[in-house]
C-alpha positions in Angstrom: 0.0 0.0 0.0 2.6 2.6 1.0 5.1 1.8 -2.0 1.6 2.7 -4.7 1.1 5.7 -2.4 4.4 7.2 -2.7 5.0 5.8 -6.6 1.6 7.8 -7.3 2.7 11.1 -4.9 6.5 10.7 -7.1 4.5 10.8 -10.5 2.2 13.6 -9.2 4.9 15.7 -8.2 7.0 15.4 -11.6 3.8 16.5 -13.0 3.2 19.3 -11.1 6.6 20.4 -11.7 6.5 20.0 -15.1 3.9 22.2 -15.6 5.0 25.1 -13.4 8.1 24.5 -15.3 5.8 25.6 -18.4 4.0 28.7 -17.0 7.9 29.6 -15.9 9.4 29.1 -19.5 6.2 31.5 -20.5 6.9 34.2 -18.3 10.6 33.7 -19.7 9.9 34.0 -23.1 6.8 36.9 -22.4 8.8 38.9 -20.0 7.5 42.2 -20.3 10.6 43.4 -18.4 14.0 42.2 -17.6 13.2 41.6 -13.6 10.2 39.4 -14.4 12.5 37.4 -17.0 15.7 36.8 -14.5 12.8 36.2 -12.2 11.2 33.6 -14.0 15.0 32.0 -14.9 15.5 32.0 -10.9 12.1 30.2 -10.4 13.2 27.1 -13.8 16.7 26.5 -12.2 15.2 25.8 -8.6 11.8 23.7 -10.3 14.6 22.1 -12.9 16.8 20.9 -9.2 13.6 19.9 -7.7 12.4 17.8 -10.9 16.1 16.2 -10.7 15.7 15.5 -6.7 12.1 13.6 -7.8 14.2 11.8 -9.9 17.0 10.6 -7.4 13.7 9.5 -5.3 12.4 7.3 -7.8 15.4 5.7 -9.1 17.5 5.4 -6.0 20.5 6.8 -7.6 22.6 9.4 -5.9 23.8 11.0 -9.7 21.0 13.0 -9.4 21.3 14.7 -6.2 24.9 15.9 -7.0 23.6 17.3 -10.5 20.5 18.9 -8.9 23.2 20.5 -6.3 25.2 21.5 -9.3 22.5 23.1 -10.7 21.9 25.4 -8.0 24.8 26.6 -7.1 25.2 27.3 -11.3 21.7 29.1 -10.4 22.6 31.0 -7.9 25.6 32.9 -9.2 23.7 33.0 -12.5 20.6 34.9 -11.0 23.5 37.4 -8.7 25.2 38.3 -12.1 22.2 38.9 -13.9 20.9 40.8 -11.3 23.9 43.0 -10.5 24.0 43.8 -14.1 20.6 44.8 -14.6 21.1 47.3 -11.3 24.8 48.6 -12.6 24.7 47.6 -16.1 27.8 45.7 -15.2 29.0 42.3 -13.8 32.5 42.6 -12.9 34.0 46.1 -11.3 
């Protein structure tokens, strides 16, 4: 009973996830300004880790944990730059 439960909450959650990933890559490509697109790049990153972490869960494997840390530490200096450079109009001093 509790191995169905969790294999239907794993495949509800990749889902879920999919689809915000979706309405995220739309307000990427939509924008209307730069903040709501570096925005909406913060918010894919942290759904694209969380997707990967699903994945780990279901498989077992530990590959996808390290990528999914990978991927947010990538995200994270990613969303800083961008952000720096939209408030200075540049990244490095």
């Amino acid at each position: 009973m509790s191995a169905a439960l969790l294999e239907w909450a794993v495949l509800l959650a990749q889902l879920l996830l999919v689809t915000a990933m979706g309405c995220a890559a739309f307000r990427l490509m939509r924008g209307p300004r730069a903040q709501d697109r570096v925005l909406a790049l913060d918010t894919l990153y942290v759904l694209a880790a969380m997707l990967l972490l699903v994945f780990g869960i279901r498989t077992g494997s530990q590959h996808y944990f390290e990528a999914a840390l990978l991927i947010t530490l990538l995200g994270f200096v990613a969303t800083a730059a961008l952000s720096k450079f939209l408030m200075r109009g540049e990244v490095i001093e």
